[in-house]
PyMOL Python script that loads the backbone (N, CA, C, O; Angstrom):
from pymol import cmd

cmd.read_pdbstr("""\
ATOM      1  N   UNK A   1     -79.543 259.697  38.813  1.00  0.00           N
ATOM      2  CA  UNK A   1     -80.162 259.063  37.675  1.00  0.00           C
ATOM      3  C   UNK A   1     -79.491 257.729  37.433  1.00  0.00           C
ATOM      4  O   UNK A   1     -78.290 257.629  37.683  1.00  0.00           O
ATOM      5  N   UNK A   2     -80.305 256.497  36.877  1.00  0.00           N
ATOM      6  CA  UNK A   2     -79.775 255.381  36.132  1.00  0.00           C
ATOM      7  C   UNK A   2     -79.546 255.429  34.766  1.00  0.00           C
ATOM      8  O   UNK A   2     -80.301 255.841  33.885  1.00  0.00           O
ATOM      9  N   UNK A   3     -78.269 254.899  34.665  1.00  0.00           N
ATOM     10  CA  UNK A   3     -77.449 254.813  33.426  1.00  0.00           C
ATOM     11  C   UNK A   3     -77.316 252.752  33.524  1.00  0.00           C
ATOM     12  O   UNK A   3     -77.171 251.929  34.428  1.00  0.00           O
ATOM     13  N   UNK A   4     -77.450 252.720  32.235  1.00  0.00           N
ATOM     14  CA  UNK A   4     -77.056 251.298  31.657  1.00  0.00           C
ATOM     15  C   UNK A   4     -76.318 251.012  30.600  1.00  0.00           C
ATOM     16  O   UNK A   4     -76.594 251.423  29.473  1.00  0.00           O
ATOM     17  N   UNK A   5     -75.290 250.263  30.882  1.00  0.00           N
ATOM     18  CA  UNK A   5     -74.468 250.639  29.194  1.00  0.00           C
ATOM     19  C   UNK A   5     -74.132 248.562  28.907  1.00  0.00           C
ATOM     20  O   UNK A   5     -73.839 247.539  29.525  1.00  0.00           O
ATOM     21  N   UNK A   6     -74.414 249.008  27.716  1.00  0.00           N
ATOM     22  CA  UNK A   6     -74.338 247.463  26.877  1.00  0.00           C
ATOM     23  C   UNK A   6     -73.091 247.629  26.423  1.00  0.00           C
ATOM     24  O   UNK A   6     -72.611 248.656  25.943  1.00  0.00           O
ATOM     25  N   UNK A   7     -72.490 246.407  26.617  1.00  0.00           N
ATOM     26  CA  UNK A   7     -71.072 246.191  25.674  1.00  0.00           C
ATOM     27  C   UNK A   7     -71.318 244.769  24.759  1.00  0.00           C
ATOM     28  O   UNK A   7     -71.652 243.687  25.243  1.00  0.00           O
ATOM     29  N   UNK A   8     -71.107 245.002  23.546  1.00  0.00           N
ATOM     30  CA  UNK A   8     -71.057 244.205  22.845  1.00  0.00           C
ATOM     31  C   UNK A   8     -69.582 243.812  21.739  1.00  0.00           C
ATOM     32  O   UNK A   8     -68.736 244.699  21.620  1.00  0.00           O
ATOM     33  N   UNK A   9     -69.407 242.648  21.091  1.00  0.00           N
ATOM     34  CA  UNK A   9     -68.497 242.711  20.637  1.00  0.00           C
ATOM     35  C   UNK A   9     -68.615 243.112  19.106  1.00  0.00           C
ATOM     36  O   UNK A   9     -69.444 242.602  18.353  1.00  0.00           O
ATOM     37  N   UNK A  10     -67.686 244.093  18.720  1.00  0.00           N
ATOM     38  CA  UNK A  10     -68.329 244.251  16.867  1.00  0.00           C
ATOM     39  C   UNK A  10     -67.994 243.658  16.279  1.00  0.00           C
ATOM     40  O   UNK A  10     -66.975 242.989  16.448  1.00  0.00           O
ATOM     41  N   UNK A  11     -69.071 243.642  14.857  1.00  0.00           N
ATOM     42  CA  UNK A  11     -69.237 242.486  14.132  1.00  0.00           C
ATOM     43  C   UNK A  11     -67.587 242.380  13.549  1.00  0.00           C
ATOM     44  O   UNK A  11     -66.692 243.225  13.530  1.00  0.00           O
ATOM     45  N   UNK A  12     -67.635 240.791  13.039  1.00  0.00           N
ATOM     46  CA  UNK A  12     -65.941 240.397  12.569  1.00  0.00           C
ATOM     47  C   UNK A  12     -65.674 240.103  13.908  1.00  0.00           C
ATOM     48  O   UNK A  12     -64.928 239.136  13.749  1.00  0.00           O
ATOM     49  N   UNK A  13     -65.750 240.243  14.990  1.00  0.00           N
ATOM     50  CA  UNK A  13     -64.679 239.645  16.169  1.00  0.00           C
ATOM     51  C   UNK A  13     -65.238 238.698  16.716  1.00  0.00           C
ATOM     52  O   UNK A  13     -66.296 238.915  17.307  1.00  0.00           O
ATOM     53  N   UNK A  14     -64.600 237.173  16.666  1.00  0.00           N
ATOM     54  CA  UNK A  14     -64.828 236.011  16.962  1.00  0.00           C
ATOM     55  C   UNK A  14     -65.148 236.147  18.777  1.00  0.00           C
ATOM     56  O   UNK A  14     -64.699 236.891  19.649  1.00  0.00           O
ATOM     57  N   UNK A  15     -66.276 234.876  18.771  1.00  0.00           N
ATOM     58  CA  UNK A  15     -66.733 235.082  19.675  1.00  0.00           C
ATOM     59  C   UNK A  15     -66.783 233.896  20.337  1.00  0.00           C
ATOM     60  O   UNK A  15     -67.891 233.381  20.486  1.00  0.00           O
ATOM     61  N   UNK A  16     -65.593 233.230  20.863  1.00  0.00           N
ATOM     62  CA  UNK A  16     -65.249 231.679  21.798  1.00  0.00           C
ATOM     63  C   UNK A  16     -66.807 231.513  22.340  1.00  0.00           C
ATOM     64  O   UNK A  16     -67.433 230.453  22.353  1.00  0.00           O
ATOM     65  N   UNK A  17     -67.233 232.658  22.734  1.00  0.00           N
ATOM     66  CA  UNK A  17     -67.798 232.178  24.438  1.00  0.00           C
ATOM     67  C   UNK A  17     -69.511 232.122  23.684  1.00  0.00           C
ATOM     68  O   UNK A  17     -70.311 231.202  23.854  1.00  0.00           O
ATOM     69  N   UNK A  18     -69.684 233.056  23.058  1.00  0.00           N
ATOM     70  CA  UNK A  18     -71.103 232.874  22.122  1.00  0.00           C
ATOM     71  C   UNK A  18     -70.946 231.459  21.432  1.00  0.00           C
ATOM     72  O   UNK A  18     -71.734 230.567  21.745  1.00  0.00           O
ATOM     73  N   UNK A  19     -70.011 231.245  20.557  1.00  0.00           N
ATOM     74  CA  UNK A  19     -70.287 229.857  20.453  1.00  0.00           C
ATOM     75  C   UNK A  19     -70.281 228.889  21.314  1.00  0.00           C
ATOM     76  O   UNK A  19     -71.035 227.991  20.942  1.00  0.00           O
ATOM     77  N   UNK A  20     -69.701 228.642  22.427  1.00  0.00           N
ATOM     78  CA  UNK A  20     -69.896 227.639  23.494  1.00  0.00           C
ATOM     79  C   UNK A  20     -71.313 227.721  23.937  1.00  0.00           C
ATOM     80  O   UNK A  20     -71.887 226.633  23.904  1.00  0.00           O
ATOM     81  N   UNK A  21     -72.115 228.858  24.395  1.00  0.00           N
ATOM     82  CA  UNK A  21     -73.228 228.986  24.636  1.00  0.00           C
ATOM     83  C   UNK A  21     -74.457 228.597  23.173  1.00  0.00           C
ATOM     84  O   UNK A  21     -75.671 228.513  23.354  1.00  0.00           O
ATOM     85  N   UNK A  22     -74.022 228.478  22.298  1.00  0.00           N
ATOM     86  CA  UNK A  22     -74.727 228.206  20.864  1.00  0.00           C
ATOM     87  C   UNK A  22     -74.689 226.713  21.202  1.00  0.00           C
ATOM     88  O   UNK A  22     -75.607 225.925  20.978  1.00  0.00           O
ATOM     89  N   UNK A  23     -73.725 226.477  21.666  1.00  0.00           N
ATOM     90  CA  UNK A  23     -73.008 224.741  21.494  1.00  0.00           C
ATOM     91  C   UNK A  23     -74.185 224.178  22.654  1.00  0.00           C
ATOM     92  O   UNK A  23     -74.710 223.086  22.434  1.00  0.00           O
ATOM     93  N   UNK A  24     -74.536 224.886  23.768  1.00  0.00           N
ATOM     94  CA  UNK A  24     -74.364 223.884  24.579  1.00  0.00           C
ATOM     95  C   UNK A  24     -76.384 224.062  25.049  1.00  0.00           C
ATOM     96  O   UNK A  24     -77.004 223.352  25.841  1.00  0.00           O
ATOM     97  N   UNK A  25     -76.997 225.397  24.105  1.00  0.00           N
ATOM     98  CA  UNK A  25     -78.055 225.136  23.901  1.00  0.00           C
ATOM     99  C   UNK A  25     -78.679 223.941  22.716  1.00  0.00           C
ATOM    100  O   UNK A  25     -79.685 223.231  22.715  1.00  0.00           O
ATOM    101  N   UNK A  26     -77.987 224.056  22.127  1.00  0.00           N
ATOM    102  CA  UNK A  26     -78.157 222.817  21.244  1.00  0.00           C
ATOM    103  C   UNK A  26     -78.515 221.691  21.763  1.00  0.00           C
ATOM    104  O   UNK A  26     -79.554 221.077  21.518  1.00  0.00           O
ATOM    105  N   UNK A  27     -77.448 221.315  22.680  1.00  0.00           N
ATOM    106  CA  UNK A  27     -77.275 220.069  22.970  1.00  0.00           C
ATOM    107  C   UNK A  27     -78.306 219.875  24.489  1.00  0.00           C
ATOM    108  O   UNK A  27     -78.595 218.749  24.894  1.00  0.00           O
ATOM    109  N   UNK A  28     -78.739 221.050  25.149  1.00  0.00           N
ATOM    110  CA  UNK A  28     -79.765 221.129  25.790  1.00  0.00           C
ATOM    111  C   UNK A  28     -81.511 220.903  24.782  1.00  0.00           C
ATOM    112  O   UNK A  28     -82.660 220.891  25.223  1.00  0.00           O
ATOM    113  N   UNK A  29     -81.165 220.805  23.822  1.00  0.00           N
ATOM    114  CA  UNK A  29     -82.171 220.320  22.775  1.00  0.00           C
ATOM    115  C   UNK A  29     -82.885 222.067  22.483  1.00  0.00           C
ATOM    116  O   UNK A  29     -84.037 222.230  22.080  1.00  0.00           O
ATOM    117  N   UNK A  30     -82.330 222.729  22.658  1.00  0.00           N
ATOM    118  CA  UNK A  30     -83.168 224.193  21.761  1.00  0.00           C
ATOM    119  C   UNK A  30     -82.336 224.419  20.566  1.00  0.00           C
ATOM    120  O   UNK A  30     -81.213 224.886  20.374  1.00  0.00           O
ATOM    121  N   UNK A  31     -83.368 223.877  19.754  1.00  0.00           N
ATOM    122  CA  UNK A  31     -83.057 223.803  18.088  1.00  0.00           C
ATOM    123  C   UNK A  31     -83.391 225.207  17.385  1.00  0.00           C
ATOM    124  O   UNK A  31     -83.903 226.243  17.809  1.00  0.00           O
ATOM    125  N   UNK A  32     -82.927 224.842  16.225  1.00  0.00           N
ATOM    126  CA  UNK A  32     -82.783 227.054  16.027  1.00  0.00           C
ATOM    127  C   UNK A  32     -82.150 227.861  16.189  1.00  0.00           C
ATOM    128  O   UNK A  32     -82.167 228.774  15.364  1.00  0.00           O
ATOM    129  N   UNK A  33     -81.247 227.932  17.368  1.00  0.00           N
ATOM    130  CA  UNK A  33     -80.873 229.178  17.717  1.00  0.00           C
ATOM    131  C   UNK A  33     -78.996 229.338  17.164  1.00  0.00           C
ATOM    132  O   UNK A  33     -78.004 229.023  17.821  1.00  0.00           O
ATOM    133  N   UNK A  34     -79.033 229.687  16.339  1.00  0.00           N
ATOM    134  CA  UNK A  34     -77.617 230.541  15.355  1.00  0.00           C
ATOM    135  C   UNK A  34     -77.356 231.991  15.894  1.00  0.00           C
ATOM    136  O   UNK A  34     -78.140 232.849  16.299  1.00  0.00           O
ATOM    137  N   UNK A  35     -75.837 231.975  15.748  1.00  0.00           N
ATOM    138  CA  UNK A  35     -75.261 233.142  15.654  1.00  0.00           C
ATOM    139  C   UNK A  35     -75.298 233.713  16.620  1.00  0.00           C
ATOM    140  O   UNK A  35     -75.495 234.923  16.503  1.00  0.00           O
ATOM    141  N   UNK A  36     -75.133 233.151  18.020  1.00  0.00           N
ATOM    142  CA  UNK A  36     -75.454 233.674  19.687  1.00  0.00           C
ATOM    143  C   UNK A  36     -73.740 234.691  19.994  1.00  0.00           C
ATOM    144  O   UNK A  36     -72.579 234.391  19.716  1.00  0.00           O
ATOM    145  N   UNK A  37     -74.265 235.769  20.584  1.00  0.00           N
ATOM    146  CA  UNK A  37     -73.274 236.481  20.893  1.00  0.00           C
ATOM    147  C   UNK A  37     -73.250 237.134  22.283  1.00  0.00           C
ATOM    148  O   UNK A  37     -74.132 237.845  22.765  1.00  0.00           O
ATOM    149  N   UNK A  38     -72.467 236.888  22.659  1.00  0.00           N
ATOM    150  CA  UNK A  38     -72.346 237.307  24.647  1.00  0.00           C
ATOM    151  C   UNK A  38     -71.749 238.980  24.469  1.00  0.00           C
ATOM    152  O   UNK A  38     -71.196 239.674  23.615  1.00  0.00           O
ATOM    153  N   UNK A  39     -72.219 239.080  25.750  1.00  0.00           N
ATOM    154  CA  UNK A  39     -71.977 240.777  25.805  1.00  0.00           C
ATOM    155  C   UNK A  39     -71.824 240.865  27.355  1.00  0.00           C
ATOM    156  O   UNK A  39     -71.674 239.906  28.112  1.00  0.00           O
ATOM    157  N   UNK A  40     -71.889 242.207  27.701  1.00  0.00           N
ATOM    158  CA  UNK A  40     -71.722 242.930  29.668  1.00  0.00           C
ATOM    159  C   UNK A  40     -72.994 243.496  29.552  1.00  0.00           C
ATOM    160  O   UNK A  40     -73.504 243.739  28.458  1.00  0.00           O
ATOM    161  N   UNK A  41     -73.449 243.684  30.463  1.00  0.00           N
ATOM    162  CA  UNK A  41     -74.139 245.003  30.982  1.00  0.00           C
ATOM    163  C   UNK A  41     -73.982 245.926  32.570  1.00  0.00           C
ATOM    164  O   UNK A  41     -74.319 245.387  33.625  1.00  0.00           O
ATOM    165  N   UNK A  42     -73.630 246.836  32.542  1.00  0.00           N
ATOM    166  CA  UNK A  42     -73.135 247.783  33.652  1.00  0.00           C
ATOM    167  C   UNK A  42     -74.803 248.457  34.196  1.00  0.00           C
ATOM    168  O   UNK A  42     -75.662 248.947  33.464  1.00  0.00           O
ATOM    169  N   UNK A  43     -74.838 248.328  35.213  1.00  0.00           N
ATOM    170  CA  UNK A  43     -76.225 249.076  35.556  1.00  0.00           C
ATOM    171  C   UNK A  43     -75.347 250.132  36.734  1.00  0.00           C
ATOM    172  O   UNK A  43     -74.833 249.722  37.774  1.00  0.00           O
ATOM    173  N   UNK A  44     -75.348 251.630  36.222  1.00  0.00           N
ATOM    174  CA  UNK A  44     -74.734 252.662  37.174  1.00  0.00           C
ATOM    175  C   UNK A  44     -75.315 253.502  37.573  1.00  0.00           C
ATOM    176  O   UNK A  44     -76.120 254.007  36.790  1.00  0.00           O
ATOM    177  N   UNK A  45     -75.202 254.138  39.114  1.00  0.00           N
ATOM    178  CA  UNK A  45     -76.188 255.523  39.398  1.00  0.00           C
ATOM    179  C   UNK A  45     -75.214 255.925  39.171  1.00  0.00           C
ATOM    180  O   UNK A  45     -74.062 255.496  39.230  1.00  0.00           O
ATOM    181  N   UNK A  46     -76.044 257.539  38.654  1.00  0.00           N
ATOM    182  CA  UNK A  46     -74.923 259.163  38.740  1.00  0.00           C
ATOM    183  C   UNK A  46     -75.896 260.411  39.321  1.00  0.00           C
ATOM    184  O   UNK A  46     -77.009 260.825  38.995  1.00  0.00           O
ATOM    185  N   UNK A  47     -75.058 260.744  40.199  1.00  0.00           N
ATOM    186  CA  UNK A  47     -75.591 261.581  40.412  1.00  0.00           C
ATOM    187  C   UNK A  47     -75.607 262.801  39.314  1.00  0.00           C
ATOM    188  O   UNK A  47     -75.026 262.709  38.232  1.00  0.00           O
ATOM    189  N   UNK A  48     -76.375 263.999  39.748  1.00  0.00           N
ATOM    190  CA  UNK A  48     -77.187 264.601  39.233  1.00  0.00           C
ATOM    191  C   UNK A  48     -78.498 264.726  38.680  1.00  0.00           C
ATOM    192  O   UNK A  48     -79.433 264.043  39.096  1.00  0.00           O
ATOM    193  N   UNK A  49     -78.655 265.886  37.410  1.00  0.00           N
ATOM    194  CA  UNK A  49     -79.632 265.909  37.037  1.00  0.00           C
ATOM    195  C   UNK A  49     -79.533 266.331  35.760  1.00  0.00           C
ATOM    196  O   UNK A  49     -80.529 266.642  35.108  1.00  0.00           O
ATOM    197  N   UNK A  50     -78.116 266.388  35.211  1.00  0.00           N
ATOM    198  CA  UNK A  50     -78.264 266.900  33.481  1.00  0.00           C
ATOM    199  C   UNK A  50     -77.356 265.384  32.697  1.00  0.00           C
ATOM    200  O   UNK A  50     -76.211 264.931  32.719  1.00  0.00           O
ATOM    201  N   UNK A  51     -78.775 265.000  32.013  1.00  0.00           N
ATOM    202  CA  UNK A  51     -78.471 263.960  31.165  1.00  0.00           C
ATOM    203  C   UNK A  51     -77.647 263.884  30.501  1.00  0.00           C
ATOM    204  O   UNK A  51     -77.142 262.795  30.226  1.00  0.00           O
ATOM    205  N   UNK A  52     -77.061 265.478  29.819  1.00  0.00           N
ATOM    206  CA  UNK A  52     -75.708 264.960  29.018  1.00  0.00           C
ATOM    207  C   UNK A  52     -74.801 265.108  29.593  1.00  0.00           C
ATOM    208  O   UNK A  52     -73.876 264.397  29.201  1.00  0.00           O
ATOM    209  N   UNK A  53     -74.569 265.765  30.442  1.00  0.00           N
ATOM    210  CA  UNK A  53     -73.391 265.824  31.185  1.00  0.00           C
ATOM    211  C   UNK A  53     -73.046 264.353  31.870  1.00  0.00           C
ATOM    212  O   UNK A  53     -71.890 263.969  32.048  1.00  0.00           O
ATOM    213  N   UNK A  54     -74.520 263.398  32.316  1.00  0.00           N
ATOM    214  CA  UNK A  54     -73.874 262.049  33.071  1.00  0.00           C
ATOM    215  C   UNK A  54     -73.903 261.286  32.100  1.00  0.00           C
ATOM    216  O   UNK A  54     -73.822 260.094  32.395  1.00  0.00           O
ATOM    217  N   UNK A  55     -74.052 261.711  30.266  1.00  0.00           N
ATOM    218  CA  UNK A  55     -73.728 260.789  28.972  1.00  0.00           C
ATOM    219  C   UNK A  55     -72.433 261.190  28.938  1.00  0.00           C
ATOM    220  O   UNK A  55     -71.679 260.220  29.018  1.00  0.00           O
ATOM    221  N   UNK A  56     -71.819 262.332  28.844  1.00  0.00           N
ATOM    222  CA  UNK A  56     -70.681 262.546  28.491  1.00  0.00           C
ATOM    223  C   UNK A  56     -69.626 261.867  29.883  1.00  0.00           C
ATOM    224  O   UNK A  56     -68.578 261.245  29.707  1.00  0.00           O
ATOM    225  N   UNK A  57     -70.076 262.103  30.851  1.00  0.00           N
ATOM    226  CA  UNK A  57     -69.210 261.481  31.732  1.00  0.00           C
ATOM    227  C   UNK A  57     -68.802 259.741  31.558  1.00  0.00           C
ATOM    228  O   UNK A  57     -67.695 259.203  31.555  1.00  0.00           O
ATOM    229  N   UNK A  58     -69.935 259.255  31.445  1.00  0.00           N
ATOM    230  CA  UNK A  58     -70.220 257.493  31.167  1.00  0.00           C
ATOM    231  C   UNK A  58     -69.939 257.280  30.105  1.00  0.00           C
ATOM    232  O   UNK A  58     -70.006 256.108  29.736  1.00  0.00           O
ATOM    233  N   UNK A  59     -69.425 258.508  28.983  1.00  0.00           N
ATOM    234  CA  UNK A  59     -68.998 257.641  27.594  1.00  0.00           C
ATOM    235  C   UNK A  59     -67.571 257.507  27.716  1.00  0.00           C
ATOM    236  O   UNK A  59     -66.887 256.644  27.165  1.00  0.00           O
ATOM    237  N   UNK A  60     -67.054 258.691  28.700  1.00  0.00           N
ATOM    238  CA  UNK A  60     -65.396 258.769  29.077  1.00  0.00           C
ATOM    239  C   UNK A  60     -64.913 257.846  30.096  1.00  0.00           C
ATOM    240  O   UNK A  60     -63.709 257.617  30.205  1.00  0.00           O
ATOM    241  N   UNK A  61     -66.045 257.142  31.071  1.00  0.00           N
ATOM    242  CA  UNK A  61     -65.838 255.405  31.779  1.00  0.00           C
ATOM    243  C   UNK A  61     -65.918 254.780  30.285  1.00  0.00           C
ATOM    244  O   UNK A  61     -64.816 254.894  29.750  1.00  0.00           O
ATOM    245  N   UNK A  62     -66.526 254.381  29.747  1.00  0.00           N
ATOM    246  CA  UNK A  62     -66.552 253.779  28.732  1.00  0.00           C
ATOM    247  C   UNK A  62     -65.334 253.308  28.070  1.00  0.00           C
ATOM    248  O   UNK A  62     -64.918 252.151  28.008  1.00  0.00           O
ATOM    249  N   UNK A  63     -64.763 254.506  27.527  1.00  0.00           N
ATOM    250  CA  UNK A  63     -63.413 254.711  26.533  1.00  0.00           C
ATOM    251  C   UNK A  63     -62.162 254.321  27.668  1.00  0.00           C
ATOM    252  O   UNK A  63     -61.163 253.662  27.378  1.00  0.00           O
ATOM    253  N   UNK A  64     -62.393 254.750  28.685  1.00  0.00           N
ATOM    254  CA  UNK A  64     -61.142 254.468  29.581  1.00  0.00           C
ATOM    255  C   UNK A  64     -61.357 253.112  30.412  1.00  0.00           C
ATOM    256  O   UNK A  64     -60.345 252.558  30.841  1.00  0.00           O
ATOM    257  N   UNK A  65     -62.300 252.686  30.602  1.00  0.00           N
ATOM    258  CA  UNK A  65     -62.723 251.129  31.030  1.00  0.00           C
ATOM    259  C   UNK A  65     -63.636 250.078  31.044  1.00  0.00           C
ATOM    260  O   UNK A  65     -63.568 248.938  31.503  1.00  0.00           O
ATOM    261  N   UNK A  66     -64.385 250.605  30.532  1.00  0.00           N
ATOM    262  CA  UNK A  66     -65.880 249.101  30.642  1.00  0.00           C
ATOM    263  C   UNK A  66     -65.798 248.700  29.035  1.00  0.00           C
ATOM    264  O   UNK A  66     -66.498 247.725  28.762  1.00  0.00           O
ATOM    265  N   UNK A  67     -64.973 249.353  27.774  1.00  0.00           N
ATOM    266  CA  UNK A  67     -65.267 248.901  26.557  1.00  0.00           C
ATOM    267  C   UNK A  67     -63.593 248.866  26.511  1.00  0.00           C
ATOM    268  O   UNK A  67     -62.691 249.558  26.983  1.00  0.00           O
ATOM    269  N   UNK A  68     -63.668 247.931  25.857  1.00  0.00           N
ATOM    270  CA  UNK A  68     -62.103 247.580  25.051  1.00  0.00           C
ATOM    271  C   UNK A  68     -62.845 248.061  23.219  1.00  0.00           C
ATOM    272  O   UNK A  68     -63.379 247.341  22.376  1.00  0.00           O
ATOM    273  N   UNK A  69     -62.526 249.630  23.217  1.00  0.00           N
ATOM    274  CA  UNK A  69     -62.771 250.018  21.890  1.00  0.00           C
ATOM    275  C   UNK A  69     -62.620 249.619  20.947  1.00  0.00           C
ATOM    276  O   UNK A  69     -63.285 250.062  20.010  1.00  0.00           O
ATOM    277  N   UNK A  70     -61.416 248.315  20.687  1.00  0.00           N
ATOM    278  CA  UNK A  70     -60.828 248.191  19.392  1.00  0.00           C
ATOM    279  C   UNK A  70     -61.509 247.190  19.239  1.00  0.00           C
ATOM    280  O   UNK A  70     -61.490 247.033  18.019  1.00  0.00           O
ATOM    281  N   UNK A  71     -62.173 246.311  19.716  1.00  0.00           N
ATOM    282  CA  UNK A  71     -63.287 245.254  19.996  1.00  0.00           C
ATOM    283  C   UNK A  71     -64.432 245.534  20.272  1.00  0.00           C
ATOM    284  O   UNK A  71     -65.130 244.727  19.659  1.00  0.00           O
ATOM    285  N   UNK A  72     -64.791 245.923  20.600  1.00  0.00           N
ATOM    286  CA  UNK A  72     -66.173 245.912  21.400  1.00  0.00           C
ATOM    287  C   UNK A  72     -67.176 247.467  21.002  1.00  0.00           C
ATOM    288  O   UNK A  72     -66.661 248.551  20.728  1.00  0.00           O
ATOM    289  N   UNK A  73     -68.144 247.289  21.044  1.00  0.00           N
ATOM    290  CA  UNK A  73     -69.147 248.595  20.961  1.00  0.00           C
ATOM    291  C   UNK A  73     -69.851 248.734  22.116  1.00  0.00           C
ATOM    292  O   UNK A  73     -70.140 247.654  22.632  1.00  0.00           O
ATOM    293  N   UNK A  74     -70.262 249.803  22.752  1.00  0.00           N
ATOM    294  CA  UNK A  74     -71.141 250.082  23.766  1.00  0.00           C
ATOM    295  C   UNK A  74     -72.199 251.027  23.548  1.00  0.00           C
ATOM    296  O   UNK A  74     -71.966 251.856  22.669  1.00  0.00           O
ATOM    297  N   UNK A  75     -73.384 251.111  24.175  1.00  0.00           N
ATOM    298  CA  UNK A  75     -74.833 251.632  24.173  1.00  0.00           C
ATOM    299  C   UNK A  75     -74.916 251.743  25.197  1.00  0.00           C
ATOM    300  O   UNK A  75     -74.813 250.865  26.053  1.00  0.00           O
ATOM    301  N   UNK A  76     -75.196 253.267  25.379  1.00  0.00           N
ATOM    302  CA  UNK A  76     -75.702 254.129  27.047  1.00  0.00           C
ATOM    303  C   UNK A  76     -77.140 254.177  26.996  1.00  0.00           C
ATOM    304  O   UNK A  76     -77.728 254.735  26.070  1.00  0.00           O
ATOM    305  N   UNK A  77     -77.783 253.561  28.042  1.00  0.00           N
ATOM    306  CA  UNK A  77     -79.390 254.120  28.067  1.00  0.00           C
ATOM    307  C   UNK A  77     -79.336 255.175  29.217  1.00  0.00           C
ATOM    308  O   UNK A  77     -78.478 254.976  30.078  1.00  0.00           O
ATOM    309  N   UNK A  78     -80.005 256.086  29.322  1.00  0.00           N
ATOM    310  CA  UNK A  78     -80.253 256.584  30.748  1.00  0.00           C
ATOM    311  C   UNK A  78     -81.713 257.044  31.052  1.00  0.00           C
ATOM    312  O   UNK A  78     -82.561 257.365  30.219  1.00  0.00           O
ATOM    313  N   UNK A  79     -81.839 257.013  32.417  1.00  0.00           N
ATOM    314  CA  UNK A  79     -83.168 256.991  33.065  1.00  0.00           C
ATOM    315  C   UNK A  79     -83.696 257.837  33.964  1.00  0.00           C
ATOM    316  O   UNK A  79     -84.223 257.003  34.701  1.00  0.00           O
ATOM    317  N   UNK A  80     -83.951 258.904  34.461  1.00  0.00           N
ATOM    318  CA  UNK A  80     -84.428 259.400  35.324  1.00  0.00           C
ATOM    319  C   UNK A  80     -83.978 258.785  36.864  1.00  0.00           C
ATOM    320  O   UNK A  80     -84.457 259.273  37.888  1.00  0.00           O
TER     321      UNK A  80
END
""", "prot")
cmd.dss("prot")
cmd.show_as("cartoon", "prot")
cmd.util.cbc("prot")
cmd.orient("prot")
């Protein structure tokens, strides 16, 4: 099965690199766009066939490496 997990940073934690990208659409002339925030996305196969078992596995990658917890939030999708 495909698993996808979003990492984002939570709200309150400054974000250098979202604002550089805010900065530099601007100045590419796209007017409007506030409050830009950068993130990861992991696209993973797992084997099997029981969805929570490859949620519970991918939330324990998660906690032990693709999210810096004390920063960041993550969202598992999974797919058939």
């Amino acid at each position: 099965m495909k698993a996808r997990v979003i990492v984002t940073l939570k709200n309150g934690v400054l974000d250098p690199q979202g604002q550089a990208i805010e900065g530099s659409l601007a100045g590419l002339g796209f007017a409007g766009v506030a409050g830009v925030r950068q993130g990861k996305v992991f696209d993973l196969e797992v084997s099997g066939t029981d969805e929570e078992a490859a949620r519970s596995q991918i939330k324990e990658m998660c906690e032990k490496l693709l999210a810096n917890t004390v920063i960041e939030n993550y969202a598992i999708e999974i797919s058939p």
